[in-house]
N, C-alpha and C positions, 0 to 999 in steps of 0.2 A: 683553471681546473680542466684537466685534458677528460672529456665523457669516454668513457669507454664500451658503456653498454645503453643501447637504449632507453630513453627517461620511460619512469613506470607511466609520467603524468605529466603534461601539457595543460598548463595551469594559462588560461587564455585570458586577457586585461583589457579591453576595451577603454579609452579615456581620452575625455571630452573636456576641456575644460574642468577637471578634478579637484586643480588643489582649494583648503588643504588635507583632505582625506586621503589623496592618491599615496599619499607616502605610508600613513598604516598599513592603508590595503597591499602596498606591495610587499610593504618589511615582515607582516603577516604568513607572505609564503616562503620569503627568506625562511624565517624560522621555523618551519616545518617541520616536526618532527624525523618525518619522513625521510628526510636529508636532500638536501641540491643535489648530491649525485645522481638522486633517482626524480630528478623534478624538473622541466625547464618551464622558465616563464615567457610567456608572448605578449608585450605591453604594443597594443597599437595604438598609438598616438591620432586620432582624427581631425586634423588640422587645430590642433586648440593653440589657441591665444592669451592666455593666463600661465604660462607658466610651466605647464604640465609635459612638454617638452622637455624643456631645461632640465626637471626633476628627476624625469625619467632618463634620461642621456647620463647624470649625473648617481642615479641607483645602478644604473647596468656598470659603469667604472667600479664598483664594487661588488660586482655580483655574476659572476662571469654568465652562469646560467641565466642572467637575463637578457634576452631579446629585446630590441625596442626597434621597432617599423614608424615610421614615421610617411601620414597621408593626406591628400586633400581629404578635408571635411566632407564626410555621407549624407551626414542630415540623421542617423539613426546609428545605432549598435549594432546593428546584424550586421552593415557593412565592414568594420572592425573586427567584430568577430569571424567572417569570413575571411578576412585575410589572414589571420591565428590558426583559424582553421586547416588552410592551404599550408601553411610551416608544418605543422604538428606531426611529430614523433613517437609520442606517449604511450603505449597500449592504454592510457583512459584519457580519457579531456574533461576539464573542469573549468567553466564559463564563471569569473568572478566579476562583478560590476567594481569600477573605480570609486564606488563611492565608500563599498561593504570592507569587511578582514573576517579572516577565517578563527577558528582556536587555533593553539598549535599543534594538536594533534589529531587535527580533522582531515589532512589528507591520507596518514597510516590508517585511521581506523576507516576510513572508507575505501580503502586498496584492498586492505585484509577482508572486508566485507566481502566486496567483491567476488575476488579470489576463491575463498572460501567455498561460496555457494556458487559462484557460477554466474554470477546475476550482469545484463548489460548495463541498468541502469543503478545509482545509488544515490539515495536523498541523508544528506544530512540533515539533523536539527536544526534548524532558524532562529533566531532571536532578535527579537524588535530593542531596538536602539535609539532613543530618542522618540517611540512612540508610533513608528511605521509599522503598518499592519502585517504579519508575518501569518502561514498556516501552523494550524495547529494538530488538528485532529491527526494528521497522520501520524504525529509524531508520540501520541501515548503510549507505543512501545517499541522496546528493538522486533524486527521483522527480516530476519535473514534472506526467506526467499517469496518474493508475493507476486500477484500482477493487479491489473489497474484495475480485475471485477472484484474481487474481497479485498482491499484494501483503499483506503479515503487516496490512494498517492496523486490520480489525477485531479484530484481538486486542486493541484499546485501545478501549474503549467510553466512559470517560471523556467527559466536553463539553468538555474546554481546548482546543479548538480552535479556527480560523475556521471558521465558516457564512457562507454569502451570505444572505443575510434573503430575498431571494425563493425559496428553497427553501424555510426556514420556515414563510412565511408561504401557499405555493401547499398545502404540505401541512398546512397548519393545524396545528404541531408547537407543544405547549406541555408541559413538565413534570409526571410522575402526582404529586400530593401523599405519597411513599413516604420516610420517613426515610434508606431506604441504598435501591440498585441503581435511583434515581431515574432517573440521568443515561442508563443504560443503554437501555432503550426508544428515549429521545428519538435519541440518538446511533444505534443500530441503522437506524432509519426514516429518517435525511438519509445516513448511507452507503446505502444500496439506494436510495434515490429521484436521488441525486447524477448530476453529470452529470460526471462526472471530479473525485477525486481524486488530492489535490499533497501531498506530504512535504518539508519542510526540516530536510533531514539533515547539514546541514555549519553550524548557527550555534546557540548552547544559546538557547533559543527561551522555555521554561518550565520554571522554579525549584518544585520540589515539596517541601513542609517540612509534620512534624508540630508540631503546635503545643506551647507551651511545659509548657500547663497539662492536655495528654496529652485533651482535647474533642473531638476529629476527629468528623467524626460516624462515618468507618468505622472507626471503634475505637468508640463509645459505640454506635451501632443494627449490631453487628455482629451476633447472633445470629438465629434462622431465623425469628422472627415478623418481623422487620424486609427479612426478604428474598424472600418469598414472592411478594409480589403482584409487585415489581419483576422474578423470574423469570418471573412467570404473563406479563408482557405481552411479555418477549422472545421467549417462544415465539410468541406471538399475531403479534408484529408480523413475523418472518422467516418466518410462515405465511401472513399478510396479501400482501407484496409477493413471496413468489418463491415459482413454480409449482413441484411436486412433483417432484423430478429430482437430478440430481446436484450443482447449483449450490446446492440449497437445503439438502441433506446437508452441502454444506461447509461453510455458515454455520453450519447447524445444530449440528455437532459441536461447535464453539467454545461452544452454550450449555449441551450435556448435558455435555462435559466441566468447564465454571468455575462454570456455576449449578445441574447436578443433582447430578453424581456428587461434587464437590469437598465442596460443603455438607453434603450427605449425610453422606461420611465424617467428618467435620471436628467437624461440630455437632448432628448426628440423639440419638448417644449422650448428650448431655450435656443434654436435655430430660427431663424425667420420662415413667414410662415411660406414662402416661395419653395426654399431649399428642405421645409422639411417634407411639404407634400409632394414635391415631384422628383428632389433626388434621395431622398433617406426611407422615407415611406415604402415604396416601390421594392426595394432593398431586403427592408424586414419583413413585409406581405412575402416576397418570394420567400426567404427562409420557413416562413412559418409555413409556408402551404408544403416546400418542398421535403423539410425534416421532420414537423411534430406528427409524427404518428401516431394514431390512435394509444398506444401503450407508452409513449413521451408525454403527453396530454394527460392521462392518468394520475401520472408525479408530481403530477407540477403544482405548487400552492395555487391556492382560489387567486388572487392577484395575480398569478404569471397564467392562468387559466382563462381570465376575461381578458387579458391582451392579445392571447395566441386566438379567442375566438371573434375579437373585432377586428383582425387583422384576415383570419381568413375570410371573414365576412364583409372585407371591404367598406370597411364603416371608418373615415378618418375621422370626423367630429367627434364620433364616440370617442374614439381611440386616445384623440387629444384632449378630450375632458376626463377624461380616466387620468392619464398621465399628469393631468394641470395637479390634480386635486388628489396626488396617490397619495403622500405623508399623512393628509387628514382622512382620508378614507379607512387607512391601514386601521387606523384607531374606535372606529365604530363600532366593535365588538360580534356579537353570535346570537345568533336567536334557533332555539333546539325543536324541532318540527319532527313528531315522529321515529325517535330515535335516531334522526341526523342532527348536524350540525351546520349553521350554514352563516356566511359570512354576510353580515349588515349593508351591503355597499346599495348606494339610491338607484343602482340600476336593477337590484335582486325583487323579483314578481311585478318591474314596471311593468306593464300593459303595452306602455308605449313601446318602450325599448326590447319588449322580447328575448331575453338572454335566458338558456335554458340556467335551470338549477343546479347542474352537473359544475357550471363554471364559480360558482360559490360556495357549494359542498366541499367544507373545513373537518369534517369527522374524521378523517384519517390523517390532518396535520393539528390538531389539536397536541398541546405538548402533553405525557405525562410525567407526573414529578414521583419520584419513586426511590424508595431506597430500601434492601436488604441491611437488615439494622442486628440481627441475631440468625445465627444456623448453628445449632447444636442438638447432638444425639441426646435424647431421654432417658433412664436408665441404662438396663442392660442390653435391653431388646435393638429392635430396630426402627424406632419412634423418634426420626428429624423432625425438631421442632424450626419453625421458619417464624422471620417475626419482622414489622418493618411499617413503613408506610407509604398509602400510592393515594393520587387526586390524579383527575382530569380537569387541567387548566379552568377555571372559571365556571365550574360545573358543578360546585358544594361536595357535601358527604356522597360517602360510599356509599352504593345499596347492597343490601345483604345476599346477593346473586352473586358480588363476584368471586371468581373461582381462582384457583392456583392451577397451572396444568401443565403435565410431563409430556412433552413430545418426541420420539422418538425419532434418531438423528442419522438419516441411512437408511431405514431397514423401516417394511413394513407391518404396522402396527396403531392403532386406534390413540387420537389423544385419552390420557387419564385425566379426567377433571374430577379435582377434591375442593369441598366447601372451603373456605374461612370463616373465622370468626371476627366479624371488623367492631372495631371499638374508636374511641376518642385520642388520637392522636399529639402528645406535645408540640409535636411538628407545624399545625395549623392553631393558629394564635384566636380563632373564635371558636377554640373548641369543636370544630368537626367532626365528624367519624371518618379519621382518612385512615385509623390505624388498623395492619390487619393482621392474625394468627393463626397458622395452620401447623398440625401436626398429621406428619404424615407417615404411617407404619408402613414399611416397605414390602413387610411379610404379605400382606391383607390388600393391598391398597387398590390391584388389579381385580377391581368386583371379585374380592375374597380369595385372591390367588396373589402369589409375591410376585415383584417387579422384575419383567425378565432381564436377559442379559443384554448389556449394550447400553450405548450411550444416549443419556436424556436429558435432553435441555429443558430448565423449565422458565416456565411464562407465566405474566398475571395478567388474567380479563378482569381488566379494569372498570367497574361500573357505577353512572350516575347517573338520573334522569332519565335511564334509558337507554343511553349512550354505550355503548360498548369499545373499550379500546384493548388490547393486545400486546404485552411489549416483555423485554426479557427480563427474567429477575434478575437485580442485580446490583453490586455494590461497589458505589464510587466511591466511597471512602477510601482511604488506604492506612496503613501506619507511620510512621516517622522513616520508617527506610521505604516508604511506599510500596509496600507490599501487603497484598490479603491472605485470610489465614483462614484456609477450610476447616471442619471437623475430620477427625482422623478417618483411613477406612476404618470398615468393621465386618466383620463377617453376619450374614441375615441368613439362614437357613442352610441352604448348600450355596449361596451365592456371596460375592464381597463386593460392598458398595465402600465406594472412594467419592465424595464430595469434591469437587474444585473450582474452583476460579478460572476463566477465559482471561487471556491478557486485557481486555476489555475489562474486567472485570462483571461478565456476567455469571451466573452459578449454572452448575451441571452434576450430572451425579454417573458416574464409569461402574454400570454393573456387571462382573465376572464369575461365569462359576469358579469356585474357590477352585480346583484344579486346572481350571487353565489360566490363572493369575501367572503372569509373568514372574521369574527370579528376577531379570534383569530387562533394563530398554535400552533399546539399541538408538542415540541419539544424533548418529553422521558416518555419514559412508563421503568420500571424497576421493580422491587422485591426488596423490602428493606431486606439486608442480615443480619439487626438489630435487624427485628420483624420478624418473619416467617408469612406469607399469608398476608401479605400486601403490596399491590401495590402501588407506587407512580407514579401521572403522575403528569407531569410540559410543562407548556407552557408560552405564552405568545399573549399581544393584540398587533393585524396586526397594522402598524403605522398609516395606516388611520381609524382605531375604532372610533375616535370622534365622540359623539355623536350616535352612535351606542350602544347598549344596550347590555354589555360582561358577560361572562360566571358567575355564581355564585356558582355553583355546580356540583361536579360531582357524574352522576347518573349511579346506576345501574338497570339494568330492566331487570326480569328473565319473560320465557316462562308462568309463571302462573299469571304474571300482577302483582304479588310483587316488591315493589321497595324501593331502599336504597340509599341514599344520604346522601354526605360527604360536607361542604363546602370549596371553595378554599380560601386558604390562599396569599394575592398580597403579592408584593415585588418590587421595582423597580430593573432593574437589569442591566441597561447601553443603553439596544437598544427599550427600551418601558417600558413597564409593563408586569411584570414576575408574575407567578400563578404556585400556588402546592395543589396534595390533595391525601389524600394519605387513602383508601382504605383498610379496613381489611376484606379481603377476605375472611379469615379465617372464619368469623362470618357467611357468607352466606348460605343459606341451599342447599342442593344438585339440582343440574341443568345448564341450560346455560344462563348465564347475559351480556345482552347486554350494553354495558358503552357507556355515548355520555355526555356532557357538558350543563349544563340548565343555560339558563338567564332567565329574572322577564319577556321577554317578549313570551304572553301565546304559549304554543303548540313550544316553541321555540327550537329545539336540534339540536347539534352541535357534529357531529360522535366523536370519537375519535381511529382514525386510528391506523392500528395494522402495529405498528413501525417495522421494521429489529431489529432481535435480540432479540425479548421477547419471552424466553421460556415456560418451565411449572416452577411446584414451587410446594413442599410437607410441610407439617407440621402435630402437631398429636394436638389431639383434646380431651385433659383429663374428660372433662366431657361425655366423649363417651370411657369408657374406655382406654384412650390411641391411638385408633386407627388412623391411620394414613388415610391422606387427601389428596386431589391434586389438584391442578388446571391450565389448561391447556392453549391457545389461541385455537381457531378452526378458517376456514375460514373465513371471514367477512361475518357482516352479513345484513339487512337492511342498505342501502344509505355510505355502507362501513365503518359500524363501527365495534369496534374488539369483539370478543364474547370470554367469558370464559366460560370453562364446570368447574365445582365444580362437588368433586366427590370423594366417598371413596376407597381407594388404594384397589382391592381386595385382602384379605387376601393370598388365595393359589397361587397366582400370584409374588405376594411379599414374601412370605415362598419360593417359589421356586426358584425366586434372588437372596435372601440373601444365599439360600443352595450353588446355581450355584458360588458364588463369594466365599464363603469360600473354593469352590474345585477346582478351576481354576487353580493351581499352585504356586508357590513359591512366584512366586513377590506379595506386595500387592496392 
């Protein structure tokens, strides 16, 4: 098969002594939906001696798109991978382990992801295969465009991902030579440098399997020589890209929690006692003194709180007796002092041992068990009734203090805290009072004035003993097609409240004065990568439009009262009536165009908000000799709709680019 256009995807194979798993894993990407035309494979062979040679010499004879490099043995994966790396064509790259296989339509749906949003990096789905531990959290739902502070993605450090190569390749990103926590680094540094990541959470994407002959390498380079340097550089690299603050504590905690405090406990004791105090000890003392920060420290469970504070305190016996006897300590349970909570461990008020309280204080990791069990409107009026059941872990019944409360999300404005009524729960098998019920009139609820406008998240203060805890309402249940089902809106006096579900499924309530309820929402603005300078935007009509008079055009309107209009094309599309219209920019003359949505009814415009994620977008314009065009988003402009500036590339600007990019160095 002669390629004639660059593969979309660089599907990279590391293998090590593989068989007989290598063979799935490759015939996996054979079958790609996606098609070979648009895929090449890079199988590098790492001197193995089972076989997997042979195997692979003999899949590439039938497969033309595959690659096989053949190497002295590394010692680790990163070095294979870097040489895949070095070939690669793809505009994405996609790191598969010899051991794993893909679905077969996990490389399309993660291109189109991609694509779509803009995003550099893309996580498929994971699935445990014979019982290997795989992440989960990230993947409870699709997630088009996120980054690594609102969503769980960096708990997965992992490489099975998609990369765009020109992130790679801008950050000059290649593999440490480290037998375990290799991938780690590399993946840390394209999350923080990324320009939006994408989650595919609705298709099993990657097949994760221990190998037959028990090889892995995180089972053979599992112990703390093999893990150190690969920790040294993730601290390095989330020091590197994020400045000292609270963004960088939140990364941060993910690595003192899984690569100081976990290892520590786990595998310090089981070194001898030479190597562990004068080469590993030494090691974790500096990490700890150098990254937990006061607001690291904060996060962290009572357990990773007395390691971080014998470590800065330079206490190894302590340190080692903690670690001997962590399994049995874990289990000692809580004693409640005061409206805290604090964790039972023999060194908590020793005398001798002197550890403040702060490193035992459990009240803000105590779990709550909770569930939104009923939400429905009351009559006619505006009376959501709520109904469900909450405990704090090992704490007994409710006290009749705790409260339900609206907090307002954006915009400032005072919690509303409303009683409950808590009763005896089915849910708790000795009869406790964990169950509770609140009706809440929307008219009234604000000390006798209705609930203004905007969106309120609500929360339950959870209370027992004293204890107070905080958390969202919210309902993990779902139905047979896994989906939750709010109360309809309803109109409350001059305002409309809309109940809904967070893909979380936590609960919220969208209040709007009835007249500026939207007809329609506007659900993606993008650049067609099929046409150059043409935009498409897609939405769809709100479900109460009836009778309402919806969009028929989308309009552009530049500074000089010139104006261009496209019609929308419907569609029904499962949750209403879906609209597309798509925009050739290109045509427009030079300046800035305000876009907003026209229906038949006069003077009528409807913004069209300037989505997360739309960039600019160039094209060349041949009847202007060739020369090259742009178009930009700029701030919002009138009643918050998006403005585009149109506008020719300036020539010496662009000459001096294109010079700057051919002198830059080797890579391209």
């Amino acid at each position: 098969m002669l390629r004639t256009n660059p593969p979309r995807v660089s599907v990279i194979i590391p293998a090590y002594n593989s068989m007989p798993e290598l063979t799935k894993c490759v015939t996996s990407v054979m079958e790609q939906t996606l098609g070979l035309d648009k895929i090449e494979i890079i199988a590098v062979d790492d001197g193995s001696t089972d076989g997997t040679a042979d195997e692979l010499d003999r899949l590439a004879r039938t497969c033309p798109s595959l690659r096989v490099v053949h190497q002295p043995n590394s010692g680790g994966a990163g070095g294979p991978r870097n040489t895949g790396l070095d070939r690669a064509g793809g505009d994405y790259v996609f790191f598969l382990d010899s051991d794993d296989y893909l679905g077969p339509d996990a490389l399309r749906r993660m291109v189109a992801m991609a694509d779509e949003n803009r995003t550099d990096v893309v996580l498929g789905k994971m699935v445990s295969v014979g019982g290997r531990a795989v992440p989960t959290a990230v993947f409870s739902h699709n997630q088009p465009r996120t980054d690594v502070f609102s969503s769980a993605a960096y708990r997965t450090l992992g490489c099975w991902k998609l990369f765009r190569r020109s992130l790679i390749e801008r950050l000059d990103l290649r593999f440490p030579p480290f037998r375990n926590c290799e991938d780690k680094p590399f993946t840390a540094a394209a999350f923080l440098n990324a320009d939006g990541i994408s989650v595919v959470a609705d298709y099993d994407c990657y097949y994760s399997r221990n190998r037959q002959n028990g090889n892995n390498l995180t089972l053979t380079a599992a112990d703390l020589v093999h893990r150190m340097d690969g920790t040294r550089l993730c601290f390095e690299t989330v020091a590197r890209y994020l400045e000292p603050g609270p963004r960088r504590d939140q990364i941060m905690r993910r690595h003192v929690e899984w690569e100081l405090c976990g290892p520590l406990r786990a595998l310090l004791p089981k070194e001898s006692e030479q190597q562990a105090r004068e080469r590993f000890y030494p090691q974790f003392r500096d990490w700890a003194l150098s990254y937990v920060t006061e607001g690291v420290f904060q996060q962290l469970a009572p357990q990773d709180r007395l390691i971080v504070h014998l470590l800065r305190a330079d206490r190894y016996e302590d340190l080692i007796t903690v670690a001997r006897h962590a399994k049995e300590d874990a289990a000692r349970g809580n004693v409640v002092d005061k409206g805290r909570v604090y964790w039972c461990h023999p060194f908590f008020r020793d005398p001798v041992k002197a550890v403040p309280d702060a490193c035992f204080d459990a009240t803000d990791r105590l779990p709550v068990r909770h569930e939104l069990a009923e939400a429905a409107w009351t009559g006619d009026g505006g009376v959501l009734r709520l109904a469900g059941h909450a405990r704090i872990e090992s704490l007994g019944a409710l006290e009749p203090t705790t409260r339900l409360i609206l907090r307002p999300r954006g915009f400032p404005h005072p919690d509303i805290r409303v009683p409950v009524t808590v009763r005896t729960s089915s849910h708790q098998p000795d009869d406790q009072a964990t169950g509770f019920l609140v009706e809440v009139d929307l008219s009234t609820v604000d000390s006798g004035a209705p609930l203004g406008a905007g969106v309120w998240d609500l929360h339950l203060d959870v209370r027992a003993k004293g204890v107070s805890r905080t958390v969202r309402l919210r309902q993990a249940g779902t139905d047979a097609n896994g989906r939750r089902t709010a109360p309809p809106r309803r109109e409350v006096g001059a305002t409309t409240a809309r109940p809904f579900f967070t893909p979380y499924g936590n609960f919220s309530l969208d209040v709007r004065r009835t007249e500026d309820e939207p007809v329609c929402h506007v659900t993606g603005i993008v650049w067609d990568t099929s046409a150059p300078g043409t935009l498409v935007v897609s939405g769809r009509l709100a479900d109460d439009a009836t009778g309402r008079p919806g969009p028929t055009a989308l309009r552009a309107e530049g500074d000089s009262g010139s104006v261009r209009e496209v019609p929308l094309r419907y569609a029904p599309d499962g949750g209403g009536t879906g609209f597309t219209a798509r925009l050739p920019v290109r045509r427009l003359p030079p300046g800035r165009w305000t876009l907003t949505l026209r229906t038949d009814e006069p003077n009528s415009r409807i913004p069209v908000p300037p989505l997360k994620g739309l960039t600019g977008t160039r094209w060349f314009r041949a009847a202007r000799l060739g020369r090259p065009y742009y178009a930009k988003p700029l701030p919002r402009g009138s009643k918050g709709a998006v403005v585009l500036r149109v506008a020719p590339v300036g020539l010496t600007a662009a000459l001096r680019r294109r010079l700057g990019r051919h002198g830059s160095g080797s890579r391209p």
